[in-house]
N, CA, C and O atoms as a Tripos MOL2 file, in Angstrom:
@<TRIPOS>MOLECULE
protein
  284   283    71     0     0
PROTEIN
NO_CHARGES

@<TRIPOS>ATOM
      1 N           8.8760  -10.5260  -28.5140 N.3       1 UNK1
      2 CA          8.8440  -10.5880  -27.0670 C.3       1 UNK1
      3 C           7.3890  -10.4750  -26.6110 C.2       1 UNK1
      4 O           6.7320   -9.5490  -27.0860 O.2       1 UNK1
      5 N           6.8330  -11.2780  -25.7790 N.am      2 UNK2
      6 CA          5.3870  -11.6590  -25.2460 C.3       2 UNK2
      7 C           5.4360  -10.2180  -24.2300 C.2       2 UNK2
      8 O           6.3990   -9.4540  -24.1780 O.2       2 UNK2
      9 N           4.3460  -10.0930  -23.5720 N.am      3 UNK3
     10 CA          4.2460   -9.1110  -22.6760 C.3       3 UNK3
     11 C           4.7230   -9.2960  -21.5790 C.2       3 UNK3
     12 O           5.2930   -8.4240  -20.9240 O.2       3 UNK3
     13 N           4.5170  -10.7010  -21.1610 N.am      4 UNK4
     14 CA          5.2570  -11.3740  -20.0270 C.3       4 UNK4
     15 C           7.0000  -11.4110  -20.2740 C.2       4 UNK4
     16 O           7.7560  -11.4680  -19.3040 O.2       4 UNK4
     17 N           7.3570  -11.3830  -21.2640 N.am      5 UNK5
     18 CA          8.6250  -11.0960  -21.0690 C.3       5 UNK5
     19 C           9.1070   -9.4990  -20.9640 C.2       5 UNK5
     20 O          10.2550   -9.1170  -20.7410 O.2       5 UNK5
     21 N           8.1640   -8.8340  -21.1410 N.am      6 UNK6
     22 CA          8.4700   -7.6130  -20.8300 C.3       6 UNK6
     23 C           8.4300   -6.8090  -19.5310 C.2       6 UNK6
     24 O           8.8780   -5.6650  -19.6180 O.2       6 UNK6
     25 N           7.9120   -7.2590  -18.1920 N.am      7 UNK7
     26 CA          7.4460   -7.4200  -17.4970 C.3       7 UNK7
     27 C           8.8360   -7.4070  -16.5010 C.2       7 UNK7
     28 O           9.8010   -8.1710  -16.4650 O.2       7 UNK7
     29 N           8.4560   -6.0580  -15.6250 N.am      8 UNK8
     30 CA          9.9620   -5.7530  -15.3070 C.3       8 UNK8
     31 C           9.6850   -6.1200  -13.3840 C.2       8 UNK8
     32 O           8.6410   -6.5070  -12.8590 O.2       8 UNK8
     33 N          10.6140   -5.9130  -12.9200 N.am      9 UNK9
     34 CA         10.9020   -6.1390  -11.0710 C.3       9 UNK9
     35 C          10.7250   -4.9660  -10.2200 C.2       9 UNK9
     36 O          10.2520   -4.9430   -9.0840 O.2       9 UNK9
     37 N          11.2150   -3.8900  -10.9930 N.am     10 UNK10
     38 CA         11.2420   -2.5760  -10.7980 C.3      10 UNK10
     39 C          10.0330   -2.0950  -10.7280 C.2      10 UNK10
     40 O           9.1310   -2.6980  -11.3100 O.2      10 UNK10
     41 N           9.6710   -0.5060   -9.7550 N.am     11 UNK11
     42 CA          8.8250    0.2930   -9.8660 C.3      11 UNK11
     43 C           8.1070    0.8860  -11.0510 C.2      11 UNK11
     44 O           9.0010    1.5920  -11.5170 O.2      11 UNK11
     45 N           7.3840    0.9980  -11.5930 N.am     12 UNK12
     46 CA          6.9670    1.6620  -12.6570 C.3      12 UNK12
     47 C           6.2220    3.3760  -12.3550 C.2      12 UNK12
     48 O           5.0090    3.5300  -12.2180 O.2      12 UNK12
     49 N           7.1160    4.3910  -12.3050 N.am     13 UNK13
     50 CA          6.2270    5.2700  -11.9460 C.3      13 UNK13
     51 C           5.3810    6.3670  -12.7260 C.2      13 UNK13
     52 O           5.8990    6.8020  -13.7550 O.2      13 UNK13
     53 N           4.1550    6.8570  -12.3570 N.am     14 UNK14
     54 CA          3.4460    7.2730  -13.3760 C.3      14 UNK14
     55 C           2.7720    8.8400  -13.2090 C.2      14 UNK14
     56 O           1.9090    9.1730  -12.3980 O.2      14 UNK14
     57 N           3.4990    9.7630  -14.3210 N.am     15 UNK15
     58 CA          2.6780   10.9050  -14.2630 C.3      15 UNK15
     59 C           1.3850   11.3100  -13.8960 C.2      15 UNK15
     60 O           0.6150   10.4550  -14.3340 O.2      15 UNK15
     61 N           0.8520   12.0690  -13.3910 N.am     16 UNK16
     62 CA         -0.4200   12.1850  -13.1240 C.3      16 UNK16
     63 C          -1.4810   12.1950  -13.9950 C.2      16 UNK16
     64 O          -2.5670   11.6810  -13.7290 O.2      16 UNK16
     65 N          -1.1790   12.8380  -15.1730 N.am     17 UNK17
     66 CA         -2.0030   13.1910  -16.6350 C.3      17 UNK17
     67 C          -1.9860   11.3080  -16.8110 C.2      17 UNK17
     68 O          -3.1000   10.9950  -17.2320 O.2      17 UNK17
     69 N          -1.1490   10.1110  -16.6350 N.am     18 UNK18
     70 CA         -1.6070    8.9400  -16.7540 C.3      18 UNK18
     71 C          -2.6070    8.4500  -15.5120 C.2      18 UNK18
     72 O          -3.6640    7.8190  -15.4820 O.2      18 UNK18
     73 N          -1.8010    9.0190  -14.5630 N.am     19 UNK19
     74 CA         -3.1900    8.3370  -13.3770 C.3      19 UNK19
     75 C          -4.7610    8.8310  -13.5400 C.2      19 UNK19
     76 O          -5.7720    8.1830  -13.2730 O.2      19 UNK19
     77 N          -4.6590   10.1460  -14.0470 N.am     20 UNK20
     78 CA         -5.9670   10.5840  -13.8240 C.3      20 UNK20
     79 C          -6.6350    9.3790  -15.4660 C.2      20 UNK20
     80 O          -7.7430    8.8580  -15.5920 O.2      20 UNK20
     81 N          -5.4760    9.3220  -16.3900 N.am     21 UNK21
     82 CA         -6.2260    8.4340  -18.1240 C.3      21 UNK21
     83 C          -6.7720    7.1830  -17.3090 C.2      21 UNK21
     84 O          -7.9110    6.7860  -17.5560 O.2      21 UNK21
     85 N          -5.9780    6.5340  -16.3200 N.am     22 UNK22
     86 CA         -5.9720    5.0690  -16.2750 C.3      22 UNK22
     87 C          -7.2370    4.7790  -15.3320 C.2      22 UNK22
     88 O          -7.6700    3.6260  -15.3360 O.2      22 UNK22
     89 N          -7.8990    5.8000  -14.4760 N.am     23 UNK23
     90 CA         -8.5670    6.0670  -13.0240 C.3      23 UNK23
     91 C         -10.2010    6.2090  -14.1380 C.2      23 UNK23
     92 O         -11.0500    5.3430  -14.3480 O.2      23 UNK23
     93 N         -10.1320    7.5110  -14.6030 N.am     24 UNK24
     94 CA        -10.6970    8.4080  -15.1770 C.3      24 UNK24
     95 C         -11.2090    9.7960  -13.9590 C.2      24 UNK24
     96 O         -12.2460   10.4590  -13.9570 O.2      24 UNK24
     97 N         -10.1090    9.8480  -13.0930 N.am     25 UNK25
     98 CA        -10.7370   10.8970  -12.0300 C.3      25 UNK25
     99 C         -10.1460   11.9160  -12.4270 C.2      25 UNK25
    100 O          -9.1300   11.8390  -13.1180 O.2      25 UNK25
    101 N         -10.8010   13.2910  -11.9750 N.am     26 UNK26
    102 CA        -10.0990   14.2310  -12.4140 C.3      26 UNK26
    103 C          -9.0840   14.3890  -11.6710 C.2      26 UNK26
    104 O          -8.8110   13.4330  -10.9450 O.2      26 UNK26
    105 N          -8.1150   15.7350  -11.5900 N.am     27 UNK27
    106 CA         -7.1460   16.1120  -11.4820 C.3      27 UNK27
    107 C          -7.3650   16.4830   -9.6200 C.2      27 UNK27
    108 O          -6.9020   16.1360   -8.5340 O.2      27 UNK27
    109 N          -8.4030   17.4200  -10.2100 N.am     28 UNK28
    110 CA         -8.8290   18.0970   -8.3030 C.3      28 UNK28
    111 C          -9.8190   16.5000   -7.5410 C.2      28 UNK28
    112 O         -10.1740   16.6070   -6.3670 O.2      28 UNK28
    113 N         -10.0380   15.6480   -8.0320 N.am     29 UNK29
    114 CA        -10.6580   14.4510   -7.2870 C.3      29 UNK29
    115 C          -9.6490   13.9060   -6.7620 C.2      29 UNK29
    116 O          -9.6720   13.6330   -5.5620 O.2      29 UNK29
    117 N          -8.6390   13.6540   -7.4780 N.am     30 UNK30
    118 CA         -7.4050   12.9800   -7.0440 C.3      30 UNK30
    119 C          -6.6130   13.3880   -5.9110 C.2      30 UNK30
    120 O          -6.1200   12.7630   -4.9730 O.2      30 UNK30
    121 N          -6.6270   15.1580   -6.3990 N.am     31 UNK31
    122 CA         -5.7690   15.4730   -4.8210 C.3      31 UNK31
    123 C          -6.5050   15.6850   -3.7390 C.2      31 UNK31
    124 O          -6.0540   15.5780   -2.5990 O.2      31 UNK31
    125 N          -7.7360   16.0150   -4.0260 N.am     32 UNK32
    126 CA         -8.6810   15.7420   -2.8190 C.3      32 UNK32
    127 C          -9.0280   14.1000   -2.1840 C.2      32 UNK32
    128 O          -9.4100   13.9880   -1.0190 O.2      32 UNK32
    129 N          -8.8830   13.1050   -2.9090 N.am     33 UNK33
    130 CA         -8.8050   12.0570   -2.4690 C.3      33 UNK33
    131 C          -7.2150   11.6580   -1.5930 C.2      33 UNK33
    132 O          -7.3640   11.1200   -0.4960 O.2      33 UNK33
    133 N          -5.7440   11.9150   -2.0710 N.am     34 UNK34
    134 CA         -4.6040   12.2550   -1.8010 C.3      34 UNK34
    135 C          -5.0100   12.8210   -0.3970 C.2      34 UNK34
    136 O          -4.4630   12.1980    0.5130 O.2      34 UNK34
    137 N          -5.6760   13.6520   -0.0590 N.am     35 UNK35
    138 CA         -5.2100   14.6660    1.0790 C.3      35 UNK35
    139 C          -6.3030   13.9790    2.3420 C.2      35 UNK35
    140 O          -6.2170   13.9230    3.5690 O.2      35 UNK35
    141 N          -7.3050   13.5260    1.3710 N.am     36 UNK36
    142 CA         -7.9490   12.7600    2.7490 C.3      36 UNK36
    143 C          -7.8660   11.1740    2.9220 C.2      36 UNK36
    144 O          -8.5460   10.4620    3.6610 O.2      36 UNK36
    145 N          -7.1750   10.9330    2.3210 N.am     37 UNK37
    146 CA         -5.9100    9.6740    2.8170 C.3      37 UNK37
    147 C          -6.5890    8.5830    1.8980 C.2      37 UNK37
    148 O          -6.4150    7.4560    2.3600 O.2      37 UNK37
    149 N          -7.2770    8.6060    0.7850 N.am     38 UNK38
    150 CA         -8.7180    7.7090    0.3890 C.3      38 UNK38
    151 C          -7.7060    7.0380   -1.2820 C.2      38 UNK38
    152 O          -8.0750    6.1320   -2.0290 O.2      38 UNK38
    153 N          -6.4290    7.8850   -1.3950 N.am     39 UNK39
    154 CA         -5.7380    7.3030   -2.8900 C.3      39 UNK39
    155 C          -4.1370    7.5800   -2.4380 C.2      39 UNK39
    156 O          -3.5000    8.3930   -1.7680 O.2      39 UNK39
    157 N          -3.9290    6.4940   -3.1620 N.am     40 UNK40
    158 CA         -2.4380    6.9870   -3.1550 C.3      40 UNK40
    159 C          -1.4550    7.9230   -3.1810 C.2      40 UNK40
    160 O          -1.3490    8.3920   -4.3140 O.2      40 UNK40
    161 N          -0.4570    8.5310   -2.1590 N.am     41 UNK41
    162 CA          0.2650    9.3680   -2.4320 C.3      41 UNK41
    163 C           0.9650    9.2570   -3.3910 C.2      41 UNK41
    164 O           1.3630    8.1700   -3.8110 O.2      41 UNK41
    165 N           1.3420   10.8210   -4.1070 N.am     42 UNK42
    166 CA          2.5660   10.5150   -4.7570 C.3      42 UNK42
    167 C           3.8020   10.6910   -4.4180 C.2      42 UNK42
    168 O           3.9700   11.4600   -3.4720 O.2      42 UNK42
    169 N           5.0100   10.0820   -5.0330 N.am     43 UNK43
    170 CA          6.1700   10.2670   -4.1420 C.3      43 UNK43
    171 C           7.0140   11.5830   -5.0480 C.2      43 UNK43
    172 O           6.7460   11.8020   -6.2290 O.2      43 UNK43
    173 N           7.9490   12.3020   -4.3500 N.am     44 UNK44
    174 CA          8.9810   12.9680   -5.3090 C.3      44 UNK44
    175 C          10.0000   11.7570   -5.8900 C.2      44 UNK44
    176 O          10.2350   10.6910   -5.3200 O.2      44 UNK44
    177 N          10.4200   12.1120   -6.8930 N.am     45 UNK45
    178 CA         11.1070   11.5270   -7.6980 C.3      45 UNK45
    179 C          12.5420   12.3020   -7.8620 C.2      45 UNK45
    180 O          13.6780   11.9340   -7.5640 O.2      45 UNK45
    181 N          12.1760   13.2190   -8.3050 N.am     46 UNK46
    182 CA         13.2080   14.4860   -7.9490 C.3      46 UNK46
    183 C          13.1110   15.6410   -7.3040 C.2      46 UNK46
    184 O          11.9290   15.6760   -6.9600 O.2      46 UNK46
    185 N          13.5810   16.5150   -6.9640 N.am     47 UNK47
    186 CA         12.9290   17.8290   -6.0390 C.3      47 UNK47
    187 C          12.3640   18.3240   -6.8200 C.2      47 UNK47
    188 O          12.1500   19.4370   -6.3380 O.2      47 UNK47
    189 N          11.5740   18.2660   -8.5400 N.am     48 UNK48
    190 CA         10.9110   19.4380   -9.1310 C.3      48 UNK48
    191 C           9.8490   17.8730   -9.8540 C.2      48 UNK48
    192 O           9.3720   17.8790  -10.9890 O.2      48 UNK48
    193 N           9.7400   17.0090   -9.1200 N.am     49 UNK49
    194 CA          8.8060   16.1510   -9.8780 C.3      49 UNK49
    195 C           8.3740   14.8840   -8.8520 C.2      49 UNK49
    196 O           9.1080   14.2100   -8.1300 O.2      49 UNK49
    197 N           6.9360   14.8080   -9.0480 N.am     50 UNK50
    198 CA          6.6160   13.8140   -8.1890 C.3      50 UNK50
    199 C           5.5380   12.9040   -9.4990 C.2      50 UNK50
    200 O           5.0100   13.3440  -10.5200 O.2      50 UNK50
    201 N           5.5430   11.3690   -8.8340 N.am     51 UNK51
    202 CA          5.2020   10.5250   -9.9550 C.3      51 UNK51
    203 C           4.3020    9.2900   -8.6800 C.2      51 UNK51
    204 O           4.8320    8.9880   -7.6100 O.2      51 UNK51
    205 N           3.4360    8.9530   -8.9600 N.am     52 UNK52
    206 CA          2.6300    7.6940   -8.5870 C.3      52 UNK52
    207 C           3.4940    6.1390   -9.1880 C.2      52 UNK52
    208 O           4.0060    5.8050  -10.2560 O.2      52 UNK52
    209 N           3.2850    5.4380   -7.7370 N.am     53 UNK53
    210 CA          3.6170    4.0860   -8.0920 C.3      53 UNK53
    211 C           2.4470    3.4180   -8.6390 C.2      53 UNK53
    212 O           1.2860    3.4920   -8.2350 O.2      53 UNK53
    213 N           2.8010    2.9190   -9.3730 N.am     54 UNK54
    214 CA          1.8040    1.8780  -10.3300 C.3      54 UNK54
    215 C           1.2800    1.3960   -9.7680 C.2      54 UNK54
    216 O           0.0960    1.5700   -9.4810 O.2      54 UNK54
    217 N           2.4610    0.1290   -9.2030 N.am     55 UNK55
    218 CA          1.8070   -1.2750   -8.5050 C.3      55 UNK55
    219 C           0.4420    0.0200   -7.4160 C.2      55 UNK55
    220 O          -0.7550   -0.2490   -7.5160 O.2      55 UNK55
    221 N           0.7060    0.7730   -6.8720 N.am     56 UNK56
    222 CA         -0.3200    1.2700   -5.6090 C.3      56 UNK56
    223 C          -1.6440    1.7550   -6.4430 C.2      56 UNK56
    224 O          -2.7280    1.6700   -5.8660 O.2      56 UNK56
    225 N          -1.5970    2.2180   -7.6630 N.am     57 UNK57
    226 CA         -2.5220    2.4870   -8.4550 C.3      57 UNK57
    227 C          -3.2170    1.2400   -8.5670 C.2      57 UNK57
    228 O          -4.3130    1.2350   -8.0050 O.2      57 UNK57
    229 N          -2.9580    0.4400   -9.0010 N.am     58 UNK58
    230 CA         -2.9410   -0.9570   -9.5480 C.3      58 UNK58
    231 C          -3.6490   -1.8050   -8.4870 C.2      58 UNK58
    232 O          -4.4560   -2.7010   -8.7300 O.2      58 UNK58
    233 N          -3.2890   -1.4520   -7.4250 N.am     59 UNK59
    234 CA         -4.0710   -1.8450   -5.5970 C.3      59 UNK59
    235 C          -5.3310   -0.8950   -5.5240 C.2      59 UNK59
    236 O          -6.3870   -1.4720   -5.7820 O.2      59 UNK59
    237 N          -5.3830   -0.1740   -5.3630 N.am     60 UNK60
    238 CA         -6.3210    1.1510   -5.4260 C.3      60 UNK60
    239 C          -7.0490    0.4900   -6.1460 C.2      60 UNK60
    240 O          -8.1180    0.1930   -5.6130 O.2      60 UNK60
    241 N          -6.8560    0.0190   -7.4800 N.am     61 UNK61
    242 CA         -8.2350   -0.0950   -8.5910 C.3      61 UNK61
    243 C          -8.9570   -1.3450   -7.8180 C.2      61 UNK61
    244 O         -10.1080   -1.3530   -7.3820 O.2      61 UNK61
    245 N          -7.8560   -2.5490   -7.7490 N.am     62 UNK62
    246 CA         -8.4410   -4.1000   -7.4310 C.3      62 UNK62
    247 C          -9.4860   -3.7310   -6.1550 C.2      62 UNK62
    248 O         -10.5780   -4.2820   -6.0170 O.2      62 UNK62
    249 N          -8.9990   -2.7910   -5.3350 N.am     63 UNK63
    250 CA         -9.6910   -2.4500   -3.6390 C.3      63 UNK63
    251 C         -10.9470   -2.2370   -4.3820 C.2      63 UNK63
    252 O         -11.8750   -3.0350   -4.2480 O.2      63 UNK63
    253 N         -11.0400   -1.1500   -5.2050 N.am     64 UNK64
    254 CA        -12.6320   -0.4340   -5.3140 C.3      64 UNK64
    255 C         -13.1980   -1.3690   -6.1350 C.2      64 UNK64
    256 O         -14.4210   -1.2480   -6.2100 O.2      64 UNK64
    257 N         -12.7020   -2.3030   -6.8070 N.am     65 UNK65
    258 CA        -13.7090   -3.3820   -7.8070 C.3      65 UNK65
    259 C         -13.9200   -4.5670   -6.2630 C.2      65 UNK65
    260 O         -14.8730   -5.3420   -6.1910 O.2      65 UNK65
    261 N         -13.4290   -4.5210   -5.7670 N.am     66 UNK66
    262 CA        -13.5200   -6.2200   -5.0560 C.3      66 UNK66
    263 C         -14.9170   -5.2130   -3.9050 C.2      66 UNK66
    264 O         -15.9500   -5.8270   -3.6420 O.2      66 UNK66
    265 N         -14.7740   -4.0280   -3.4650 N.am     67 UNK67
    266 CA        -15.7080   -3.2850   -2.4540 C.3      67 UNK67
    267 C         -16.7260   -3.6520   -3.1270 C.2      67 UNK67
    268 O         -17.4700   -4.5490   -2.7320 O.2      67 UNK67
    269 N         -16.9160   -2.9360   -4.3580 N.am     68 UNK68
    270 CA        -18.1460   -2.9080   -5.4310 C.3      68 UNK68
    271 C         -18.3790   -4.1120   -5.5190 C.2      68 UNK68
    272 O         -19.5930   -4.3190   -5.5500 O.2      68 UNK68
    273 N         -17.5580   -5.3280   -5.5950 N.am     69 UNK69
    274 CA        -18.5380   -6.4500   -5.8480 C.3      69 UNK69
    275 C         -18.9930   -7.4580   -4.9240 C.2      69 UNK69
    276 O         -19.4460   -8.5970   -5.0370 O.2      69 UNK69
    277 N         -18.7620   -6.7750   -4.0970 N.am     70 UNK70
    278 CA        -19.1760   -7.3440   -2.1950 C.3      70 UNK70
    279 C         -20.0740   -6.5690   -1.6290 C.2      70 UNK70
    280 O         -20.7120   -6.7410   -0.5900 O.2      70 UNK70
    281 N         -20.0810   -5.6700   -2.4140 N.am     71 UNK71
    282 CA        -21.4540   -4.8520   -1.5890 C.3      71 UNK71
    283 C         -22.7330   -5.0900   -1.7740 C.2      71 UNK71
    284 O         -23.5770   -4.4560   -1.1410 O.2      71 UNK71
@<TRIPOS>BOND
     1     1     2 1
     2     2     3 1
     3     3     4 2
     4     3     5 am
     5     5     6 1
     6     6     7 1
     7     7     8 2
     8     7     9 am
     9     9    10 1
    10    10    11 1
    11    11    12 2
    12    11    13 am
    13    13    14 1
    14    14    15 1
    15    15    16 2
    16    15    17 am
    17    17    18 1
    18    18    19 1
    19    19    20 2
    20    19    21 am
    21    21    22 1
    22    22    23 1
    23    23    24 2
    24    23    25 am
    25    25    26 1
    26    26    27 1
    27    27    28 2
    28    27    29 am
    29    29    30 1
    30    30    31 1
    31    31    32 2
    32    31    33 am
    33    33    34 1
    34    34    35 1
    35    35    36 2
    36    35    37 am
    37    37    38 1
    38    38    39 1
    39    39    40 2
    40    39    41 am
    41    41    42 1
    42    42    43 1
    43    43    44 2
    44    43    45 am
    45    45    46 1
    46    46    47 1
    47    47    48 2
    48    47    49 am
    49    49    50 1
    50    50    51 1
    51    51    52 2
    52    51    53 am
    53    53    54 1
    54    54    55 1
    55    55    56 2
    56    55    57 am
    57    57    58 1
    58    58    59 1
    59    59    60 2
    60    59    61 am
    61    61    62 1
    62    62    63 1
    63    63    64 2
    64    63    65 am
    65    65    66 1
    66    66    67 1
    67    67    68 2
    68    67    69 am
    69    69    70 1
    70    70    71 1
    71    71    72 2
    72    71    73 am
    73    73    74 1
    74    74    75 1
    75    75    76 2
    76    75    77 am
    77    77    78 1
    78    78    79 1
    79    79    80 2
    80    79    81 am
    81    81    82 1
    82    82    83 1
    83    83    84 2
    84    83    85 am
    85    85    86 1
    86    86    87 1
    87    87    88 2
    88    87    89 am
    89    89    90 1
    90    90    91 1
    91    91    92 2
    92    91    93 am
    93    93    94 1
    94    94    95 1
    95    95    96 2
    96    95    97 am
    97    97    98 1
    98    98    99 1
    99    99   100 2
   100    99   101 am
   101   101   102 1
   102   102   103 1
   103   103   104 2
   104   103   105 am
   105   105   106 1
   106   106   107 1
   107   107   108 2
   108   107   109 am
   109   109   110 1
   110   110   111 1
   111   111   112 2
   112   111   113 am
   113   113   114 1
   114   114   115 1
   115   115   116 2
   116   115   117 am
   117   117   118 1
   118   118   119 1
   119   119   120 2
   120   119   121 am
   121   121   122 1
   122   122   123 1
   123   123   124 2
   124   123   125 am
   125   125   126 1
   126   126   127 1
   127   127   128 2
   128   127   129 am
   129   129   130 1
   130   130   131 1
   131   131   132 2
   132   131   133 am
   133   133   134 1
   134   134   135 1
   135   135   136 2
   136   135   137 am
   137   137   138 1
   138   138   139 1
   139   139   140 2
   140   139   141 am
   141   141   142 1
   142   142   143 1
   143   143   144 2
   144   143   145 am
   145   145   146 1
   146   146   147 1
   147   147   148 2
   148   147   149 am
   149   149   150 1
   150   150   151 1
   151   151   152 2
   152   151   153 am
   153   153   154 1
   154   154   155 1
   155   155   156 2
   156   155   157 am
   157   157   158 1
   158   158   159 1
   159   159   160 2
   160   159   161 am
   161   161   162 1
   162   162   163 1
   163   163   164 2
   164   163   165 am
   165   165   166 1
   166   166   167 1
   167   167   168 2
   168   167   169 am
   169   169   170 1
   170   170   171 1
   171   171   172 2
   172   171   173 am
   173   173   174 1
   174   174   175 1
   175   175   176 2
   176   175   177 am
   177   177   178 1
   178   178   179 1
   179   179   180 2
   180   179   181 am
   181   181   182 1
   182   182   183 1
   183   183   184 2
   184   183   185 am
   185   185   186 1
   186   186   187 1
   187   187   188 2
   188   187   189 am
   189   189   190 1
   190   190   191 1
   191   191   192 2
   192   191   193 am
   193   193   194 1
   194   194   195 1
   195   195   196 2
   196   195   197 am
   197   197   198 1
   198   198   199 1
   199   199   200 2
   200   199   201 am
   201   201   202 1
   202   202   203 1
   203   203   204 2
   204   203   205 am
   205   205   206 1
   206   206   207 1
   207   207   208 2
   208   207   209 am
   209   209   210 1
   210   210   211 1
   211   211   212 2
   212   211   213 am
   213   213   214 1
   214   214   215 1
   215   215   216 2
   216   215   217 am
   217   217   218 1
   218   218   219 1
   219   219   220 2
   220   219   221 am
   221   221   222 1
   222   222   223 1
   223   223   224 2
   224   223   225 am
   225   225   226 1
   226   226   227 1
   227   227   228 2
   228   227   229 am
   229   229   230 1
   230   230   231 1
   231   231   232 2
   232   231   233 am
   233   233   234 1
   234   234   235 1
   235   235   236 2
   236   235   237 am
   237   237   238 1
   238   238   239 1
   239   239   240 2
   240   239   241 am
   241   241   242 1
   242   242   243 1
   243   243   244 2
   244   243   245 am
   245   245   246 1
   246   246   247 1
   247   247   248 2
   248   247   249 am
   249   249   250 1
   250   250   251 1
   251   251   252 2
   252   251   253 am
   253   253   254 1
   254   254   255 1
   255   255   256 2
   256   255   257 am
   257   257   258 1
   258   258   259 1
   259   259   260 2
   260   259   261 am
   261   261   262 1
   262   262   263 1
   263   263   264 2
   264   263   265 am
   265   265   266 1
   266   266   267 1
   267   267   268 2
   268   267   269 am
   269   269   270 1
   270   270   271 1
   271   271   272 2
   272   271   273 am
   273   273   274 1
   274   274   275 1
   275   275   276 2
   276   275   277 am
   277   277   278 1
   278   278   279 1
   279   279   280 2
   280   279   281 am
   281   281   282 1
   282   282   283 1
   283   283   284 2
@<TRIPOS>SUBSTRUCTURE
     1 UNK1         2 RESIDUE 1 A UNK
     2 UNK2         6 RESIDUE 1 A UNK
     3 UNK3        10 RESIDUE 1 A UNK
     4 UNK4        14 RESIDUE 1 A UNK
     5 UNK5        18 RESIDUE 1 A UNK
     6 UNK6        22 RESIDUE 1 A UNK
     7 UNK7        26 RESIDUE 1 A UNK
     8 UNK8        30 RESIDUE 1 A UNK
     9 UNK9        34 RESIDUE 1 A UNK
    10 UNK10       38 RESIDUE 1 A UNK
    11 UNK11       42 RESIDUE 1 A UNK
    12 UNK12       46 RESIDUE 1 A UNK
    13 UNK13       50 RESIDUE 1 A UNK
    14 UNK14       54 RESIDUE 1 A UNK
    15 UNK15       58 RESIDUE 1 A UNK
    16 UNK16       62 RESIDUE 1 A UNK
    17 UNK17       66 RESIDUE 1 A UNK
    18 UNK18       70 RESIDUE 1 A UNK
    19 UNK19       74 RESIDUE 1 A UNK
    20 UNK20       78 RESIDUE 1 A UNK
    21 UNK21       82 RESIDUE 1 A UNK
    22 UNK22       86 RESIDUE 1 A UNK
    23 UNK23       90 RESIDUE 1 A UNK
    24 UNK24       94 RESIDUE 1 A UNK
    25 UNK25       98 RESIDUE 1 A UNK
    26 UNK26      102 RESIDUE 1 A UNK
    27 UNK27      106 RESIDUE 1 A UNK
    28 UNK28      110 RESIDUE 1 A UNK
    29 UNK29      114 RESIDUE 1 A UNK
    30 UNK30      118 RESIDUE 1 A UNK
    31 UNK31      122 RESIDUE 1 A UNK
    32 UNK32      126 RESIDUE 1 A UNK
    33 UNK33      130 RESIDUE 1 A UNK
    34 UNK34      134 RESIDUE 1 A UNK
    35 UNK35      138 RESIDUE 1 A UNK
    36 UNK36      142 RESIDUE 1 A UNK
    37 UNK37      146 RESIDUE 1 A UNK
    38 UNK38      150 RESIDUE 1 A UNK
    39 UNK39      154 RESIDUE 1 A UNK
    40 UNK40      158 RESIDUE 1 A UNK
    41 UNK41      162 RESIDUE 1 A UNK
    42 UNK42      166 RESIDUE 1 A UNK
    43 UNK43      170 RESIDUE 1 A UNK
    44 UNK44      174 RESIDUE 1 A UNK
    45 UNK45      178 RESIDUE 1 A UNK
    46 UNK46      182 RESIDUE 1 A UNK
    47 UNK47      186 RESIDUE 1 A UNK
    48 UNK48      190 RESIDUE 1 A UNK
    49 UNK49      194 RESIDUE 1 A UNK
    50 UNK50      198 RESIDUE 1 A UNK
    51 UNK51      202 RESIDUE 1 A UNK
    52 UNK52      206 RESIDUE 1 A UNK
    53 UNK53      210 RESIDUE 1 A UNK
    54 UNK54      214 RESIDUE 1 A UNK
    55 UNK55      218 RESIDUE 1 A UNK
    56 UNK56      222 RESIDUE 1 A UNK
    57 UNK57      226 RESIDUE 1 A UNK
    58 UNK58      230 RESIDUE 1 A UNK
    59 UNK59      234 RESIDUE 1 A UNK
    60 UNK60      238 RESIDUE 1 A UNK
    61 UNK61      242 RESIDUE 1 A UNK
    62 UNK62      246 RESIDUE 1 A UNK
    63 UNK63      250 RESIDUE 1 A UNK
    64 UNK64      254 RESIDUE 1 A UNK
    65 UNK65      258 RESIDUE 1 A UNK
    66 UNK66      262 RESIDUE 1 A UNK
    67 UNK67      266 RESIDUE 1 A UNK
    68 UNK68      270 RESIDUE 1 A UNK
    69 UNK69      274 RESIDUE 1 A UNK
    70 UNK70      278 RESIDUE 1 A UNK
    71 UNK71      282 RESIDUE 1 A UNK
């Protein structure tokens, strides 16, 4: 199976210990970015767990490369 066939419709949502691997920001950058509106919230998932949407991660990154390469 190609990657493209793996390649789902659905949300993909992602622990934080992955957002901060995939970003490289730390833990306290993140929620300080979170709180002043500058990164994605995360959503609850269940009442004892909250998880980041990908695709918004995934937006977040393209935003700060396309800023950086227009500036």
């Amino acid at each position: 199976m190609s990657d493209q066939d793996a390649k789902t419709d659905y949300p993909v949502f992602l622990p934080l210990d992955e957002v901060i691997r995939r970003t490289s920001l730390s833990r306290s950058t993140i929620h300080n970015m979170v709180a002043a509106g500058e990164f994605p919230k995360p959503i609850k998932v269940t009442p004892n767990r909250a998880a980041y949407v990908e695709a918004e991660i995934i937006a977040w990154q393209a935003a700060i490369i396309s800023r950086c390469r227009t500036a």
